[in-house]
C-alpha positions in Angstrom: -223.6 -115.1 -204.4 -221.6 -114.8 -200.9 -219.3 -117.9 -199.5 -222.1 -119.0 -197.2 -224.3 -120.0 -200.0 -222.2 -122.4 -200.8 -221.8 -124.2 -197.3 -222.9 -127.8 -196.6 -226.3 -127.9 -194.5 -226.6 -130.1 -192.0 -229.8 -131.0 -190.9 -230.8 -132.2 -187.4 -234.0 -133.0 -186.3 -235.6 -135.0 -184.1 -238.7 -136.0 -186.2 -238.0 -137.6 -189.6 -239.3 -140.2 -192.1 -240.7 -143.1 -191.9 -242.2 -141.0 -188.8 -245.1 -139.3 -189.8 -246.6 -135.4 -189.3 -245.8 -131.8 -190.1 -242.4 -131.2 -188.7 -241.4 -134.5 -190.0 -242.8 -133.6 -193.5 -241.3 -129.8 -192.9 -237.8 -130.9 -192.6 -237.6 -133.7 -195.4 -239.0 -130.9 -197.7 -236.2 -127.7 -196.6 -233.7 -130.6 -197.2 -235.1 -131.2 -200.7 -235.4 -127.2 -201.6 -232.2 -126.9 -200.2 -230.5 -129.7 -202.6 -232.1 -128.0 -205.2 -230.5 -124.8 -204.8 -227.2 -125.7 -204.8 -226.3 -127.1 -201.1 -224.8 -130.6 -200.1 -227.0 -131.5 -197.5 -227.1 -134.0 -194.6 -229.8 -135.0 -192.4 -229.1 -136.4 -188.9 -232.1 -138.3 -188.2 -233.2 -140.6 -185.6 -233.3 -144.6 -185.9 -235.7 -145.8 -188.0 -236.1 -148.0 -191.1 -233.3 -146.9 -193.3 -234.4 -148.8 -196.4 -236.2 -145.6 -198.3 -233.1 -143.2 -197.3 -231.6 -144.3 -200.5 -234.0 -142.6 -202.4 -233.8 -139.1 -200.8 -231.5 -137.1 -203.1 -229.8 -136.0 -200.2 -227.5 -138.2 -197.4 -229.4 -139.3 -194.7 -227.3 -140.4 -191.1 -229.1 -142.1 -188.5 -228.2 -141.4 -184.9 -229.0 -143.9 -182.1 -232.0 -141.3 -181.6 -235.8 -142.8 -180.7 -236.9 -139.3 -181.4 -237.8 -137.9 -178.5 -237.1 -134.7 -176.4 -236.0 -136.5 -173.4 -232.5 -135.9 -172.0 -231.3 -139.6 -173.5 -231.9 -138.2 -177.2 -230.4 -134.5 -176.6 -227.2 -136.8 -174.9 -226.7 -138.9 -177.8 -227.5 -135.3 -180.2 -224.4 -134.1 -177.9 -222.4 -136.8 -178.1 -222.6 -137.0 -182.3 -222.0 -133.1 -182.0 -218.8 -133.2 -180.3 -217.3 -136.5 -182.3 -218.3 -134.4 -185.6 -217.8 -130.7 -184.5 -214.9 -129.8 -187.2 -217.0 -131.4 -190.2 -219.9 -128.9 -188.6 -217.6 -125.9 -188.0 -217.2 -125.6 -191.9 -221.0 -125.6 -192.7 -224.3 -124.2 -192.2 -226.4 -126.4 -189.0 -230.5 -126.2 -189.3 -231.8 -127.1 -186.1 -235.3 -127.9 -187.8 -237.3 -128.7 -184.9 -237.2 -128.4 -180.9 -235.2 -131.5 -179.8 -232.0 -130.2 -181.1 -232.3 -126.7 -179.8 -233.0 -128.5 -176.5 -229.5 -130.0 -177.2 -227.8 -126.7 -178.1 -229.0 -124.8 -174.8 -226.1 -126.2 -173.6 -223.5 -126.9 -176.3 -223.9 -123.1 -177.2 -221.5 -122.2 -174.2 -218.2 -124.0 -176.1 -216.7 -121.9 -179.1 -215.4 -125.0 -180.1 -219.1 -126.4 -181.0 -220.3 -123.1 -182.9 -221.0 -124.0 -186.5 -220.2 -121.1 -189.4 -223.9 -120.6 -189.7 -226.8 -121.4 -187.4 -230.2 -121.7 -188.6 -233.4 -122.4 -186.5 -237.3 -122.9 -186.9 -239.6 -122.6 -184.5 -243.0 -124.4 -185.4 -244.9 -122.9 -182.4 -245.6 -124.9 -179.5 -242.0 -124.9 -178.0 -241.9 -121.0 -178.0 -244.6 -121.3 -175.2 -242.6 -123.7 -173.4 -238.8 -122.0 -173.6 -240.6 -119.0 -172.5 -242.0 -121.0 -169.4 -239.1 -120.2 -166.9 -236.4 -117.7 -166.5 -233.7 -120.2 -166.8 -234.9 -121.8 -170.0 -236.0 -118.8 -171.8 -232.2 -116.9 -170.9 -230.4 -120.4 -172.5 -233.0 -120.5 -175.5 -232.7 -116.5 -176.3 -229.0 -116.9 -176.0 -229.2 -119.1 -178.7 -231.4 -116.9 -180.8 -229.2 -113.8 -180.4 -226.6 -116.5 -181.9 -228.7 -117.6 -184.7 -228.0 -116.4 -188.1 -231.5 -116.9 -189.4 -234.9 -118.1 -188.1 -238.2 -119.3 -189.4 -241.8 -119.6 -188.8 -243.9 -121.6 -190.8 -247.2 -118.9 -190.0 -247.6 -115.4 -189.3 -248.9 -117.0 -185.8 -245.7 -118.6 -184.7 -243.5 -115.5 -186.5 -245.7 -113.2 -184.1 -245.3 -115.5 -181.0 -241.4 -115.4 -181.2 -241.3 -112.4 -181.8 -243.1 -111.2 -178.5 -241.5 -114.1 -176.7 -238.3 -113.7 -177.8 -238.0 -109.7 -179.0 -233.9 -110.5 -180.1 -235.7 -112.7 -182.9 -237.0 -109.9 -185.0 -234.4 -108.8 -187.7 -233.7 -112.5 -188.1 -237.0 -114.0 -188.3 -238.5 -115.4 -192.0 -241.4 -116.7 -192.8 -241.4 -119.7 -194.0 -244.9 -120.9 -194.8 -245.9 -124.8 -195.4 -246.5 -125.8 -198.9 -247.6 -129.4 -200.6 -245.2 -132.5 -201.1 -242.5 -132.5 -203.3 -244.1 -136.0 -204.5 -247.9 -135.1 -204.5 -249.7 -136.0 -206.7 -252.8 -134.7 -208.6 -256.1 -136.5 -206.6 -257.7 -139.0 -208.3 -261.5 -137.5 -209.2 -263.7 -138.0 -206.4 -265.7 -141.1 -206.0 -269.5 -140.2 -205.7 -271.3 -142.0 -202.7 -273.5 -144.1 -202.6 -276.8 -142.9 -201.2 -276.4 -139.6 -200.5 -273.7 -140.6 -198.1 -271.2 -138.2 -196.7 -267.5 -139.1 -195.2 -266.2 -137.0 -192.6 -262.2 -137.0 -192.4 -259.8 -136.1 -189.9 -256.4 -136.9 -189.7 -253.5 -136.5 -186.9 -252.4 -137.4 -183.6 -255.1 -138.7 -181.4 -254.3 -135.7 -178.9 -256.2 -133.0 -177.0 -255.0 -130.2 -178.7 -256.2 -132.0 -182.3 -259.6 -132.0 -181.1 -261.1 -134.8 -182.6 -263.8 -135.3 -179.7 -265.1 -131.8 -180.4 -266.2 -133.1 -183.7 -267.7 -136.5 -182.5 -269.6 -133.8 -180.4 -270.6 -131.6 -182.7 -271.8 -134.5 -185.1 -273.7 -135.9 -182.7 -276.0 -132.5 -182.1 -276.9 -133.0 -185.6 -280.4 -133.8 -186.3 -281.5 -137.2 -186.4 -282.1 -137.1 -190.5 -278.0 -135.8 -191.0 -276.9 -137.9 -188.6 -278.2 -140.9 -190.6 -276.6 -139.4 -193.7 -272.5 -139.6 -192.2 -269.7 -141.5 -191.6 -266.7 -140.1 -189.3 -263.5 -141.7 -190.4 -260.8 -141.2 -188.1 -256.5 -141.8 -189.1 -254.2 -140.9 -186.3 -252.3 -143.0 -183.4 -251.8 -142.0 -180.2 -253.2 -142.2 -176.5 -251.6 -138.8 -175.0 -253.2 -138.8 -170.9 -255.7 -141.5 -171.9 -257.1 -139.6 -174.8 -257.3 -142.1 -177.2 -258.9 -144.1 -175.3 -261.7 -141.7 -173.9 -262.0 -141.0 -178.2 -262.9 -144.5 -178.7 -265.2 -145.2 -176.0 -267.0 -142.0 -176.8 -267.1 -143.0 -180.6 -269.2 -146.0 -179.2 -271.9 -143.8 -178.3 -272.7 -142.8 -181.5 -275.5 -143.6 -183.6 -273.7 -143.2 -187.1 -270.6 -145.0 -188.2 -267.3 -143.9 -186.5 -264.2 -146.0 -187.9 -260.8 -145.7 -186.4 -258.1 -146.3 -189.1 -255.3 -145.9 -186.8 -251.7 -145.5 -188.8 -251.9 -146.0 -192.8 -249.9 -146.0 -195.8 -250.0 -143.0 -198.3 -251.7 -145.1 -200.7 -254.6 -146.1 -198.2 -254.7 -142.0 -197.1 -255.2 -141.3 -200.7 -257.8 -143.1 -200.9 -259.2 -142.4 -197.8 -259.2 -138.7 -199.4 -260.3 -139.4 -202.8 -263.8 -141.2 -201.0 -264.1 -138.4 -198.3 -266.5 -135.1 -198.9 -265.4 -133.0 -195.7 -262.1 -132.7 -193.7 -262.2 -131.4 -190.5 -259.7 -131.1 -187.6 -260.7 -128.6 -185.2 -257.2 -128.1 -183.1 -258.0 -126.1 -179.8 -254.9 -124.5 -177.2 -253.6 -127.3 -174.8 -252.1 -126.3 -172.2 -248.4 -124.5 -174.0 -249.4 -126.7 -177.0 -251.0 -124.3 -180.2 -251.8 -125.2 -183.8 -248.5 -123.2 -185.5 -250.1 -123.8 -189.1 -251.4 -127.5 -189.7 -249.6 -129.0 -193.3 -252.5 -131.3 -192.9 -255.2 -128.7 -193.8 -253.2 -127.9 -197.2 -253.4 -131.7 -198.2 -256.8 -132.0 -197.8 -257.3 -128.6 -199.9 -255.6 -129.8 -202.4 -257.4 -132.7 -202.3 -260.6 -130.9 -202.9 -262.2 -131.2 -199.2 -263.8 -128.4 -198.1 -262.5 -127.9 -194.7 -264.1 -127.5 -191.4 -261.3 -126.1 -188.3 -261.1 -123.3 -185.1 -260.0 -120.2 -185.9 -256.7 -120.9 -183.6 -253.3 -120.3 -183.7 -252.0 -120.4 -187.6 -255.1 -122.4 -188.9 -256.4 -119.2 -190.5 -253.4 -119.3 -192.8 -254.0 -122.6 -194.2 -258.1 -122.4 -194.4 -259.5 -119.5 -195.4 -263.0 -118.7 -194.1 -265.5 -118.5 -196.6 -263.3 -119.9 -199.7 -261.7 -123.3 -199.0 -263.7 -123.3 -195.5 -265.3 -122.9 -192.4 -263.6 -121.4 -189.5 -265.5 -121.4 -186.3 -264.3 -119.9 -182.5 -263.2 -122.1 -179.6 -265.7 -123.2 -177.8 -268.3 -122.4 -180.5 -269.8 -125.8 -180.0 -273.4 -124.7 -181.7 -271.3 -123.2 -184.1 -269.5 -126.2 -185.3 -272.8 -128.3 -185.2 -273.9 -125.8 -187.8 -270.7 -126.0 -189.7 -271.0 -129.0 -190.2 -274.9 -129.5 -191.1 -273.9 -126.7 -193.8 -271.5 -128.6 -195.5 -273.4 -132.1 -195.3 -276.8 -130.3 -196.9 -275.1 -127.9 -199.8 -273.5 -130.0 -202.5 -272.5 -126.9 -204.6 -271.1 -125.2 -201.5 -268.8 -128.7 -201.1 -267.6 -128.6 -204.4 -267.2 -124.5 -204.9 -264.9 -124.6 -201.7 -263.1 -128.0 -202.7 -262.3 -126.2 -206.4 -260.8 -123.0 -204.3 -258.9 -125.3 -201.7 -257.1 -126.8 -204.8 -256.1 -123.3 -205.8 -255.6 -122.1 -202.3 -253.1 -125.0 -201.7 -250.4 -124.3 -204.2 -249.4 -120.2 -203.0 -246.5 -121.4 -201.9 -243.5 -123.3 -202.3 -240.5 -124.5 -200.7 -237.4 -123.9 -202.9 -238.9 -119.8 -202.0 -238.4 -120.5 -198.6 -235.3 -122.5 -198.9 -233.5 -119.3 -200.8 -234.9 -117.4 -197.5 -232.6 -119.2 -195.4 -230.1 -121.1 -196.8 -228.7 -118.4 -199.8 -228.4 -114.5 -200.1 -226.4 -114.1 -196.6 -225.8 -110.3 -198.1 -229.1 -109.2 -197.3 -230.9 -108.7 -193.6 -234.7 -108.4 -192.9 -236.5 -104.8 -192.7 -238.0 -105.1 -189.5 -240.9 -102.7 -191.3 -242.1 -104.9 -193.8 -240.4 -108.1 -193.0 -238.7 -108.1 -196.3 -235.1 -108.3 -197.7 -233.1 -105.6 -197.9 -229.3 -105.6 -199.0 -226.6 -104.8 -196.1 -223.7 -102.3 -196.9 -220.8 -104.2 -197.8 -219.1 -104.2 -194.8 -221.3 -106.4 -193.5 -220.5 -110.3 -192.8 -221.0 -112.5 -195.6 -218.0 -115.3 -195.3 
């Protein structure tokens, strides 16, 4: 084992518990892999309700961060960077998530501020964006040619920085999204009464998760399905009015359309132990793309046969035919018949509920946490995007 495997990780992010969502689950979880391989670890998170940090098994620091990307949050990042720049000299720095790459675009420029090891993830989104302009995309690909490693949580996103940013490619890993440390086998499903069938869907309420495509499509069902559903809807969020345009749509409906808003984990267990379909059909916004969707994995492992678009990573966490249905952008008859599918073939719902269990556990993340953190002897074959040892002159302090 090199020198480097033994460094301290410290972790900043922008997104972290009690906030909720897949870069916020992504980072708690390569913290935890990366404790259990052998690393002292630190997270510097932004402000929130410190009285669960405790409990993490690694230390937790909150920075007077609200969590944002704005230029307040990358000053204070800065300004914590600077104060503690000889404590992260000494260790490895995992910028897990866009804000504090935003931060380093110009921290990057003082030798004083480089760390021993620098370790990035791009999640998908924000490669579209760095890319944007000249200016941004020289500061960001400066940083990648400075990067020791880099992840990608799909094949999607490892693609898209890749093209985007070609310096990226014999230093890029995938990294792909597993299940909670602390999940938990479902309860069994709860039959319904009535022949009655629960539609889930569950993330921001934002364009890009497209959750009034489904009100849509549910809606072009026939009269006799449409008496047969429920839509349940769990997300926050109001993103250029959308929430709002959601709701007042949802009003129009003729079957049952409940907004949850925010819940606990116990009340989204539940809410997925009484459900019969997820669905969340994510579209392109704008520079905003689906990089992989944790979300789809939970509900698979849940036992929910899963409705999505075949966008960005989606394909990698349903897969057509087995766990789901994939349907194209802007298939809107399509997803009408997705959906009257699933509601009519009970053996179909179950078959592809049984697979989605299976489906959800491929991967794990102490296998990706050895990717980045540990084996700093080895380099990536560009050929097969595999390990390969490097002579031993190479640098492994």
């Amino acid at each position: 084992m090199s020198v480097a495997s033994n460094l301290p990780i410290y972790v900043l992010t922008h997104e972290f518990s009690p906030k909720k969502g897949g870069i916020a689950t992504f980072t708690e979880e390569m913290a935890r892999a990366a404790v259990k391989i052998g690393h002292e670890v630190e997270v510097w998170a932004p402000r929130g309700d410190p009285s669960g940090d405790a409990d993490f098994p690694f230390k937790v620091r909150r920075l007077n961060l609200k969590g944002s990307q704005d230029l307040s949050c990358q000053f204070q990042l800065a300004r914590e960077w600077i104060r503690e720049r000889r404590k992260l000299r000494k260790g490895i720095v995992y910028l897990s998530d866009p804000g504090p790459i935003l931060t380093m675009r110009y921290l990057q420029f003082f030798k004083a501020l480089k760390p021993k090891r620098l370790i990035l993830t791009f999640h998908g989104t924000e490669i579209n964006t760095f890319a944007s302009n000249s200016f941004r995309r020289f500061l960001v690909n400066r940083i990648i040619k400075r990067a020791d490693r880099i992840s990608a949580l799909s094949e999607f996103t490892h693609a898209l920085i890749r093209k985007r940013f070609p310096a990226s490619k014999l230093k890029t890993y995938l990294t792909p999204g597993a299940l909670r440390t602390n999940f938990e086998t479902p309860k069994p499903k709860i039959n319904s009464p009535s022949n009655r069938i629960h539609i889930l869907t569950v993330g921001r309420l934002h364009p890009r998760k497209g959750q009034v495509l489904i009100l849509k499509a549910l809606a072009a069902l026939p009269t006799e399905l449409r008496q047969r559903i429920t839509f349940w809807i769990v997300g926050t969020g109001n993103k250029r009015g959308y929430g709002t345009c959601l709701k007042t749509l949802a009003k129009e409906m003729d079957f049952e359309v409940t907004f949850f808003g925010d819940v606990s984990n116990s009340e989204l267990e539940d809410l997925y132990s009484r459900a019969n379909i997820f669905s969340m059909t994510s579209v392109n916004f704008r520079k905003s793309v689906e990089g992989f969707g944790l979300v789809y994995l939970e509900a698979a492992a849940h036992g929910l046969p899963i409705i999505a678009n075949r966008v960005g990573g989606v394909a990698e966490a349903v897969s057509h035919g087995e766990n789901g249905l994939l349907v194209e952008p802007g298939d809107n008859t399509g997803l009408t018949s997705a959906f009257a599918r699933l509601i009519q073939d009970d053996d179909l719902r179950s078959q592809m509920g049984e697979n989605g269990r299976k489906w959800s556990r491929r991967n794990n993340w102490v296998e990706s946490a050895k990717l980045l953190f540990n084996d700093w002897d080895i380099e990536i074959d560009p050929n097969s995007n595999t390990k390969r040892n490097l002579p031993t002159s190479s640098n492994t302090t």
